[in-house]
NUDRENSE-255643 format. One record per residue: residue in three letters; z, y negated, x negated of N, C-alpha, C in turn. Coordinates in steps of 0.001 Angstrom, whole numbers, plus 500000, padded with zeros to 6 digits. Atoms other than C-alpha are relative to their C-alpha. Example, Ala and Ser with C-alpha at 12.3 -4.5 7.8 and 13.67 -1.06 7.14 Angstrom:
2
   rest     n_zz     n_yy     n_xx    ca_zz    ca_yy    ca_xx     c_zz     c_yy     c_xx
    ALA   500000   501190   499110   507800   504500   487700   500000   498800   499100
    SER   499940   501190   500820   507140   501060   486330   500730   498910   500770
END
This chain:
288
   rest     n_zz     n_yy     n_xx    ca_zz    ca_yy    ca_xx     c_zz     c_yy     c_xx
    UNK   498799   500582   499389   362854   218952   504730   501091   501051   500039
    UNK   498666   499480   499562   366392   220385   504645   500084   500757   500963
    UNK   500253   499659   498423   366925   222869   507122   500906   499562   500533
    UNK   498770   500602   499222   370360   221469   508330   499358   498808   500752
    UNK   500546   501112   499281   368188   218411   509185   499520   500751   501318
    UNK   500672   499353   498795   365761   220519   510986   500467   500317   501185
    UNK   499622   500150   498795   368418   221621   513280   500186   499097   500677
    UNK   499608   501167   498694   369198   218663   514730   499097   500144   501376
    UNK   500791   499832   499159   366120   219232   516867   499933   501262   500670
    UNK   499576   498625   499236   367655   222353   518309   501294   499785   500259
    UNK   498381   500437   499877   370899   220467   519008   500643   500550   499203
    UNK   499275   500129   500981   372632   221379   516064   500434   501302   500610
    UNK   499609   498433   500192   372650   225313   516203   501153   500424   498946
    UNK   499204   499443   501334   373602   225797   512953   501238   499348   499470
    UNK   498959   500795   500354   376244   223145   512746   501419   500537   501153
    UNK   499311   499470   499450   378016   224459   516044   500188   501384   500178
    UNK   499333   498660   499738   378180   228279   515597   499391   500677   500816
    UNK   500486   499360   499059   377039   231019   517802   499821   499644   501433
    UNK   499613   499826   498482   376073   231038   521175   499874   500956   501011
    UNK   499075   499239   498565   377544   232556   524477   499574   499135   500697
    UNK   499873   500709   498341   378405   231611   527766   501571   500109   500276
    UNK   498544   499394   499322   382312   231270   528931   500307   500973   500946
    UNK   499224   498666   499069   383931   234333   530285   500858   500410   499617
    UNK   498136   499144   499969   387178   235759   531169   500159   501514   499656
    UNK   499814   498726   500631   388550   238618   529449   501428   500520   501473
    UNK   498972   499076   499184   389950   241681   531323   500827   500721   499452
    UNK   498763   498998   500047   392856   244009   531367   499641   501069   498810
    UNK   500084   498799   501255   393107   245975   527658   498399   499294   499262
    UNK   501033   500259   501384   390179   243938   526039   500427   499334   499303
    UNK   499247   500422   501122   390651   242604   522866   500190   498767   499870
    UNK   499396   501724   499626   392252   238987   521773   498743   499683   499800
    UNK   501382   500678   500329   389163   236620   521822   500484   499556   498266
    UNK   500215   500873   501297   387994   235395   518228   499904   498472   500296
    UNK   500463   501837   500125   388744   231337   517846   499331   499467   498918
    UNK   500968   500267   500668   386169   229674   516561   500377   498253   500058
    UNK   500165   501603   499706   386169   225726   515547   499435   499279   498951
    UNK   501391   500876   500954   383199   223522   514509   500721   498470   500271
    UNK   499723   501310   499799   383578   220048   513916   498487   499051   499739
    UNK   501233   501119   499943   381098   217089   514124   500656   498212   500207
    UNK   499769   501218   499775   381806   214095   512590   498787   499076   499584
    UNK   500848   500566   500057   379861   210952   512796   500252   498711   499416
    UNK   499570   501801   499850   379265   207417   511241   498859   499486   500242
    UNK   500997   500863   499196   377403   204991   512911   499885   498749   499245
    UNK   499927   501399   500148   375967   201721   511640   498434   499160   500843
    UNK   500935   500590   498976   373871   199319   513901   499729   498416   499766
    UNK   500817   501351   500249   371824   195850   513040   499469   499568   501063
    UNK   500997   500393   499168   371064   194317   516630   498734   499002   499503
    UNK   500617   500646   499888   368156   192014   517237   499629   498532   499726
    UNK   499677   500995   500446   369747   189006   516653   500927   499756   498540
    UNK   499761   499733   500962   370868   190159   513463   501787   500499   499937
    UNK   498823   499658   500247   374630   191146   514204   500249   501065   499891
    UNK   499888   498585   500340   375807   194494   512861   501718   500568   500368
    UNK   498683   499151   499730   379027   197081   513797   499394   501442   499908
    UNK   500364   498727   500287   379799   200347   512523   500863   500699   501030
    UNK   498980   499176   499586   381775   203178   513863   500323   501400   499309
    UNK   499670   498978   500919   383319   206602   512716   500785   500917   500972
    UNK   499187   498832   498764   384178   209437   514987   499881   501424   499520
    UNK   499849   498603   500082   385064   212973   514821   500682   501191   500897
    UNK   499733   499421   499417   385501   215754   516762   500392   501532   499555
    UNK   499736   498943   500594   387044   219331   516259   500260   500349   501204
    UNK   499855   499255   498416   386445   221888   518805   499832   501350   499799
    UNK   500424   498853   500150   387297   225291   519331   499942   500934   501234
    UNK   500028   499525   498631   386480   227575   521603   500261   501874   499719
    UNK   500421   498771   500129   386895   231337   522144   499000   500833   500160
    UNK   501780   499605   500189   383983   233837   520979   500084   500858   501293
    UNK   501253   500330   500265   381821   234739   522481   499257   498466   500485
    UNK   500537   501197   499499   381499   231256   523979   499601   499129   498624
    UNK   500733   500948   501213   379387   228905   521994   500741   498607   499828
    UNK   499531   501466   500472   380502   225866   520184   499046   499217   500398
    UNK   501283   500447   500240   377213   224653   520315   499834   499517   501563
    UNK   499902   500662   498746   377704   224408   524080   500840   499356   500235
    UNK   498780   500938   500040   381080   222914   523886   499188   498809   499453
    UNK   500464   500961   499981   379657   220624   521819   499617   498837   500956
    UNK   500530   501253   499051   376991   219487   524006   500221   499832   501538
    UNK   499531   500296   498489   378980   219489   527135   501090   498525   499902
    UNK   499413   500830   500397   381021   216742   525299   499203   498682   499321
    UNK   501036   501346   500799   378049   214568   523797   499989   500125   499099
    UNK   499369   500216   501520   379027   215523   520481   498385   500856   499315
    UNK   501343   499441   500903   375299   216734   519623   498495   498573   500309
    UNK   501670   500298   500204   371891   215013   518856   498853   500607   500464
    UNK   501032   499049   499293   368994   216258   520676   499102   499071   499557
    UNK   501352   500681   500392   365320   214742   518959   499232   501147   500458
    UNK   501090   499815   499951   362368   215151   520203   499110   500996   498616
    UNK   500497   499331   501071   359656   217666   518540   499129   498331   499068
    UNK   500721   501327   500613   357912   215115   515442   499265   500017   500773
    UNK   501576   500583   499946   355168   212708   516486   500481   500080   501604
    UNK   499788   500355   498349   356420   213193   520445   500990   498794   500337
    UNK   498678   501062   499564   358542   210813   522454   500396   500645   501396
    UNK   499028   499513   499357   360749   211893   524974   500752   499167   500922
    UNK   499144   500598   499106   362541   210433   527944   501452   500501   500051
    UNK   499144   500117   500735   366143   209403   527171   500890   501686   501152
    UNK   499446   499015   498681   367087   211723   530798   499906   501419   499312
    UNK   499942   498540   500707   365636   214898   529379   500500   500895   498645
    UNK   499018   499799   500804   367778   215050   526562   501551   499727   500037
    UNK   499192   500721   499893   370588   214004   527787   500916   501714   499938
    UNK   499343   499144   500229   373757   216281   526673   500769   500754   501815
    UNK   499392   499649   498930   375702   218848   529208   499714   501227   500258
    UNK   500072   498612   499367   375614   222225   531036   498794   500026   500510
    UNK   501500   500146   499736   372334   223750   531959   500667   499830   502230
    UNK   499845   500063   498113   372286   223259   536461   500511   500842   500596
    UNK   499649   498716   499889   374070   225637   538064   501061   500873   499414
    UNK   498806   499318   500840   376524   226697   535511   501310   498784   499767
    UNK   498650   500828   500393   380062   225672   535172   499604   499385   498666
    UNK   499502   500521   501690   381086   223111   532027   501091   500867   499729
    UNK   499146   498798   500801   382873   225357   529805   500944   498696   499895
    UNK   498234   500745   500242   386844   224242   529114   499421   500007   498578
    UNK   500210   500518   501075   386882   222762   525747   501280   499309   499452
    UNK   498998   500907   501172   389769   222283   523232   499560   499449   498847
    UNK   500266   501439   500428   389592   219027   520936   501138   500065   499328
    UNK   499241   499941   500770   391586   220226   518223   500822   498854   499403
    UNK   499509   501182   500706   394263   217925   516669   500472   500438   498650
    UNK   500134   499564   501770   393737   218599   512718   501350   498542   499394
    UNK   498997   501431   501259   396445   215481   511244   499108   499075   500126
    UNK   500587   501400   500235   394953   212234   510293   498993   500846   499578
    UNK   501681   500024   500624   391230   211815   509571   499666   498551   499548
    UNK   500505   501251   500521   389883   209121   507583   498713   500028   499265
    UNK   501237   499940   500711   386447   208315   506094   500251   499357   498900
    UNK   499916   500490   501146   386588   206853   502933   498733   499503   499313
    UNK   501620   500416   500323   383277   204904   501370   500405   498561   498698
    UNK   499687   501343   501317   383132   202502   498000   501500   499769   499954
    UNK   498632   499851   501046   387040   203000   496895   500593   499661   501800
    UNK   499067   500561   498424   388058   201782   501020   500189   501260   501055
    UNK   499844   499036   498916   389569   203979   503699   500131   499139   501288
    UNK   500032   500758   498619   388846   203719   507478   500977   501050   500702
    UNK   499401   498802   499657   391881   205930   509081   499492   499945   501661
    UNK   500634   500579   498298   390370   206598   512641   501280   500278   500900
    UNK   498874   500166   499214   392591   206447   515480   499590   501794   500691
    UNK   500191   498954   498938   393503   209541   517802   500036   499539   500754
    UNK   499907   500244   498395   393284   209799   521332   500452   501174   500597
    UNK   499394   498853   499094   394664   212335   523579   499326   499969   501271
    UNK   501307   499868   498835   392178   213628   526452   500939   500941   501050
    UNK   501106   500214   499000   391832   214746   529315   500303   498525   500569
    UNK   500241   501354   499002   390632   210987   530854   500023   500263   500906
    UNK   500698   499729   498718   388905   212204   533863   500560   501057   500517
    UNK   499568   498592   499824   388631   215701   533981   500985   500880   499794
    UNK   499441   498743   500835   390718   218785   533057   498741   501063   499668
    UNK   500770   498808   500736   387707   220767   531330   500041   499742   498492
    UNK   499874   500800   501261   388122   218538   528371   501532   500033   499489
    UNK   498471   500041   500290   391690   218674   526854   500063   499904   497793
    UNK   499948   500120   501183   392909   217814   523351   500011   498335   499241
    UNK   500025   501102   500306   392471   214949   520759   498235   499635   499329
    UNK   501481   500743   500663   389351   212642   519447   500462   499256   498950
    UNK   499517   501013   501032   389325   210409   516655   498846   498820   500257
    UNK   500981   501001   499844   387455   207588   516729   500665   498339   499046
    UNK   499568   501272   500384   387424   203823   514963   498652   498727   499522
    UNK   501187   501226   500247   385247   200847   515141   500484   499070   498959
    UNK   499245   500986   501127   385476   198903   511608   498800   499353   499991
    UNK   500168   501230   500658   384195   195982   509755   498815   501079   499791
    UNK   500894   499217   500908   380429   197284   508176   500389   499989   498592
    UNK   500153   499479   501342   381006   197047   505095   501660   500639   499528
    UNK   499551   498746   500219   383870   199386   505393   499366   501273   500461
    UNK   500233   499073   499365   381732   201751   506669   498297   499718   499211
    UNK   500825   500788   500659   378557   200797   504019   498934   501100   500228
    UNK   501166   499014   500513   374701   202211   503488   500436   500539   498788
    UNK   500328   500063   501139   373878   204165   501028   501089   500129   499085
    UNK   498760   500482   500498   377522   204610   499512   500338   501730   500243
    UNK   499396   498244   500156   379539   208475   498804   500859   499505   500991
    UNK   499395   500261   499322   381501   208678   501446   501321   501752   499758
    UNK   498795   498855   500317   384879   211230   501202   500658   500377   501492
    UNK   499325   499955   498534   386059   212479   504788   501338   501088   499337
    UNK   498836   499404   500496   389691   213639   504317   500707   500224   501529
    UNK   499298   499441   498648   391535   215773   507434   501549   500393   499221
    UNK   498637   499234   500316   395388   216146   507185   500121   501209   499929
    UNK   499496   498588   499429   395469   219846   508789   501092   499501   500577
    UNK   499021   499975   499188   397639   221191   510955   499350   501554   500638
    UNK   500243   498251   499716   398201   224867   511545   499291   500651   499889
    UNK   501341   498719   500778   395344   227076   510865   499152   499090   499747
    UNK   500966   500873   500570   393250   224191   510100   500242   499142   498523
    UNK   498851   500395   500850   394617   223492   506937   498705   498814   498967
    UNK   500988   501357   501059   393670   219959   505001   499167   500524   499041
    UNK   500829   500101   500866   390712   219533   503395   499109   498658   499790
    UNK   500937   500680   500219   388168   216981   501829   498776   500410   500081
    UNK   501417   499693   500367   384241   216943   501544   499815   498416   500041
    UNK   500755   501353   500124   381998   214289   500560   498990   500380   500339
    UNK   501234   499438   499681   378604   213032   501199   499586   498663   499530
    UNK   500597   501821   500560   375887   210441   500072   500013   499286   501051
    UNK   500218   500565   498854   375298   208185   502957   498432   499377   499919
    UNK   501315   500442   500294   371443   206892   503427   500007   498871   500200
    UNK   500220   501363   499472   370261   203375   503176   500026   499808   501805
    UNK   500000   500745   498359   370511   201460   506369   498236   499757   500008
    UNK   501667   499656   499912   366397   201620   507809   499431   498857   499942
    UNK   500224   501080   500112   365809   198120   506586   498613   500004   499416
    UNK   501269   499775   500847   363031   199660   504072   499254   500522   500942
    UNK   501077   498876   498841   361412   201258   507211   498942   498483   500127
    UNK   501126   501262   499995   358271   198398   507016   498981   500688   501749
    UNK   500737   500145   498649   356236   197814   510233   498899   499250   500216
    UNK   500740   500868   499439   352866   196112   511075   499716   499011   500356
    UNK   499950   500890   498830   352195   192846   512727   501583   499573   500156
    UNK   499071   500890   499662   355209   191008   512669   500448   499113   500074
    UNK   500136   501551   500499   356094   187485   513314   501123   499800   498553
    UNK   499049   500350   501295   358052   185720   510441   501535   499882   500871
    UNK   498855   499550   499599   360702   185852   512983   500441   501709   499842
    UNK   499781   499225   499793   360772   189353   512694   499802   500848   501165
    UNK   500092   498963   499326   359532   190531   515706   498594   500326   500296
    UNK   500761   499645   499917   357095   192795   516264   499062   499778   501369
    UNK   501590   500282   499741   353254   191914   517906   500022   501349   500432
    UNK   501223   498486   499240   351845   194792   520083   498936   499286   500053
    UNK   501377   499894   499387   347941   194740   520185   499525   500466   499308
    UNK   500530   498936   500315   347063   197251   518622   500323   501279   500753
    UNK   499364   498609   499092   346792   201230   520019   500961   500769   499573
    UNK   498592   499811   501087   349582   202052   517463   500699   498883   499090
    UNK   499665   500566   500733   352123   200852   515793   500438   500918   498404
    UNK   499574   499321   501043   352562   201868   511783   501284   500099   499106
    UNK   498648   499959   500815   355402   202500   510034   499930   500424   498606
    UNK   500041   499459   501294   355952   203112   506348   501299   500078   499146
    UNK   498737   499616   500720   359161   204222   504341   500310   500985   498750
    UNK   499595   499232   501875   360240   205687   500729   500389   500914   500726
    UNK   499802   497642   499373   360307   209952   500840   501476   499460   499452
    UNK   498948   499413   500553   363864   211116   500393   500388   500915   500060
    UNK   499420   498782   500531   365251   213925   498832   500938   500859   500648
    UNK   498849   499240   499706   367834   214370   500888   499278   500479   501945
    UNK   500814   499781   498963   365366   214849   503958   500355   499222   501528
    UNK   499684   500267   498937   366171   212171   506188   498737   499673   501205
    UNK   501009   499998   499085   364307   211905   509694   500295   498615   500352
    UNK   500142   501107   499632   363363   208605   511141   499628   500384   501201
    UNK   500504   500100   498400   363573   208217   515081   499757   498594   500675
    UNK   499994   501611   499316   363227   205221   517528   499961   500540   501561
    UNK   499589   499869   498620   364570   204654   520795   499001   498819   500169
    UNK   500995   500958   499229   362479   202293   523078   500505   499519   501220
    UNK   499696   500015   499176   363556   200297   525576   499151   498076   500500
    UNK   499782   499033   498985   362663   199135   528600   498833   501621   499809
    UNK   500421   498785   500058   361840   202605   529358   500377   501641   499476
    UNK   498679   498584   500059   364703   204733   528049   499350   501264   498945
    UNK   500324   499206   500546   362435   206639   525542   500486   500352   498630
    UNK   499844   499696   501069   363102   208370   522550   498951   500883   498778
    UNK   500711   499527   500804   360792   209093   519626   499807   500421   498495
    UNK   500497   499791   501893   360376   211482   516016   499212   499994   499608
    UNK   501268   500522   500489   358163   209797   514042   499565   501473   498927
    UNK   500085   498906   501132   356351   212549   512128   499262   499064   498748
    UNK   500362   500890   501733   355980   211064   508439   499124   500666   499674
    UNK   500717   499483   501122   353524   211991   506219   499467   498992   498822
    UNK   500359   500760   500985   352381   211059   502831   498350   500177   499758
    UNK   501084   500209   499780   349397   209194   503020   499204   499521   498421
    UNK   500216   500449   501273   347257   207229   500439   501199   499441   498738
    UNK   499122   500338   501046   350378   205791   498722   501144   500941   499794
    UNK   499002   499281   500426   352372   208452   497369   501649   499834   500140
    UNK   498484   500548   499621   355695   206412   497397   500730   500018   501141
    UNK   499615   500868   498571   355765   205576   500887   499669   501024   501238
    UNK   500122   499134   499270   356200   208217   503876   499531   499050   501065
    UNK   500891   500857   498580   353461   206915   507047   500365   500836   501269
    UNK   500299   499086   498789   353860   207384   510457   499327   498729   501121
    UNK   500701   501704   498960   352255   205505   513874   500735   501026   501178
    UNK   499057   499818   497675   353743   205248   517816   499105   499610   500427
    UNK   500645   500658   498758   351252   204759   520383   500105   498709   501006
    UNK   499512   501037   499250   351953   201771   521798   499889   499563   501833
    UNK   500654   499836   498762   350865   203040   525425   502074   500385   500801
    UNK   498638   499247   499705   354754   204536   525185   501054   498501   500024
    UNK   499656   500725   500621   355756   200550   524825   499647   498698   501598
    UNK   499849   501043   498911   356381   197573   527799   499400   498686   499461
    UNK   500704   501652   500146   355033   193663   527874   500791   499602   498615
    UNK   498811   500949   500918   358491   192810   525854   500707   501425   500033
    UNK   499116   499403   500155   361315   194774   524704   501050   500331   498766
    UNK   499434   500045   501036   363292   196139   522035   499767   501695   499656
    UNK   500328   499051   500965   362422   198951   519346   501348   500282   499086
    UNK   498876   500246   500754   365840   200414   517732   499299   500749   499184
    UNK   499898   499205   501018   365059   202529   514332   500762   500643   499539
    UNK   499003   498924   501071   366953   205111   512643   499596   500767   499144
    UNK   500024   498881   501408   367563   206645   509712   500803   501080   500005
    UNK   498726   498633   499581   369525   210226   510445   500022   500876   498763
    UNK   498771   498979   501225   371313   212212   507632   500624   500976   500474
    UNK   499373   499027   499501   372606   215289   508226   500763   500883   498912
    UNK   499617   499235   501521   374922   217276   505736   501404   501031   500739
    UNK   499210   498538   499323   376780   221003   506400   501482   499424   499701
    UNK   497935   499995   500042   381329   220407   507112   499995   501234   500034
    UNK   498958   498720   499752   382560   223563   506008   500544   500005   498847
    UNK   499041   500428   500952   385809   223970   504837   500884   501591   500730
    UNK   499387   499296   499579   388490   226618   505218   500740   499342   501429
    UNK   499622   500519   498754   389393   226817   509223   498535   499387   500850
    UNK   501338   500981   499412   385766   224905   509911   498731   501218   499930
    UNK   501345   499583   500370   383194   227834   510556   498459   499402   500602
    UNK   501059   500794   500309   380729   225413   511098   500078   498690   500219
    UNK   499849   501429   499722   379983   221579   511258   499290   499828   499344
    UNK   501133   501156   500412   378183   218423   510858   500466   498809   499520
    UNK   499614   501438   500211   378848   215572   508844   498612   498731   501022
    UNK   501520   501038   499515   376181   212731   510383   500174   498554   499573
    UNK   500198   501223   499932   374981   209692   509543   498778   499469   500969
    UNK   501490   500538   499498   372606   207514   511684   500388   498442   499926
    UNK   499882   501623   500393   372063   203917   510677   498659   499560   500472
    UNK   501273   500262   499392   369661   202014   512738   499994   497875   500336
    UNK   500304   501392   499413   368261   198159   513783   499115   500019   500783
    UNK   501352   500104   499065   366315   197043   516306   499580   498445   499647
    UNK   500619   500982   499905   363888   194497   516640   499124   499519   501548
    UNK   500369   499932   498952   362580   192957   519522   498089   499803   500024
    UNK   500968   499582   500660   359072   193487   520213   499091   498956   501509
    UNK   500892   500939   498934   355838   191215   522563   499019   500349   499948
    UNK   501419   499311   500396   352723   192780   523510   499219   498353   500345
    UNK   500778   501237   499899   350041   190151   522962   498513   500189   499340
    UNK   501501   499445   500527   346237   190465   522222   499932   498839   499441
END
């Protein structure tokens, strides 16, 4: 697997940059180094009842060194936290933010020009926003834009294009995008589509890819989150994994994902994350 994937399960080290802790500079020390990672994301989602919406967000944040991006980040939500494979995880103990005890670091939310994603010959230009909502620790702009899916498609090159603006000076990158986790096959399911508990696991099976994507699943009720650890079993083609079904309620709903991860760096960007995560759920009935 990729190691850029791998981080994700270290909140995205390597995508946000060194880490620190915020602190104030004294009398005759030198200018701080600015540092700014970005992390953009597209989202696509298949509920239960079969209706789908994408989204497309991006963030650019910089902070002065020695403070970590990586904590900016996740004092803003703007990171992924998975579980180690094969565990599951309660949604609480991952949940983004400052460790207890310590201030949230201030956080600028760079405003780079227009941002737009681009996918099969169509552009999605996302909107800005101008922050602080709530707080003042947060300050700056977001981008964000909820489109149509199939401007925002599986499986499709996608082109992210930033205007610039002052030391961040325009650039492009592309990226593949991964199928939507439709090929992720499952066990026991009615012809409606939803999945039968009575068994002590449930199995999963999905085509390897090259580009090393991880497959998770949220669970709800019960707020859990779980990385399936794959492996290739008797059928060569097809990456296996199983969930315990002890981690799993009477009724509920099972979302899937497929997560993509691919390095943003560009002049001005010393580090970032493009992301994809494309997921469906299904609803699920334990029954012997």
């Amino acid at each position: 697997m990729r190691s850029h994937v791998l981080a994700l399960a270290l909140a995205l080290p390597a995508a946000a940059g060194c880490s620190a802790t915020v602190s104030g500079s004294g009398a005759g020390d030198a200018e701080p180094r600015l540092l700014t990672s970005a992390v953009v994301v597209v989202e696509r989602m298949v509920d239960a009842a079969g209706s789908s919406h994408a989204e497309a967000s991006a963030r650019f944040v910089r902070v002065a060194a020695p403070t970590s991006t990586e904590e900016a980040l996740r004092a803003i939500g703007a990171t992924l936290t998975l579980p180690p494979a094969g565990q599951c995880v309660p949604f609480a103990s991952l949940s983004a933010g400052s460790p207890v005890g310590e201030p949230a670091p201030v956080v600028e939310l760079v405003d780079v020009g227009f941002v737009s994603v681009d996918a099969d010959g169509r552009q999605t230009r996302l909107v800005s926003r101008l922050l602080p909502d709530v707080t003042d620790v947060v300050s700056g702009v977001v981008y964000a834009k909820t489109a149509d899916p199939g401007l925002l498609p599986s499986a499709g090159l996608y082109t992210l294009r930033v205007g610039g603006r002052a030391d961040v000076p325009a650039f492009e990158v592309s990226a593949q995008a991964p199928p939507d986790p439709a090929d992720v096959s499952l066990d026991a399911t009615d012809p409606d589509g939803t999945l039968v508990v009575n068994q002590p696991s449930i199995r999963f099976s999905w085509p390897p890819s090259v580009d090393g994507d991880l497959v998770y699943v949220d669970v709800q009720p019960g707020a859990l989150r779980c990385t399936l650890a794959g492996r290739v079993a008797t059928d060569p083609a097809l990456i296996q994994a199983s969930l315990p079904t002890a981690a799993l309620g009477d009724s509920g709903t099972l979302t899937i994902h497929r997560l993509r991860s691919e390095p943003l760096v560009s002049q001005g960007i010393e580090g970032g994350e493009l992301r994809f995560d494309f997921g469906r759920s299904l609803a699920y009935v334990r029954r012997q």
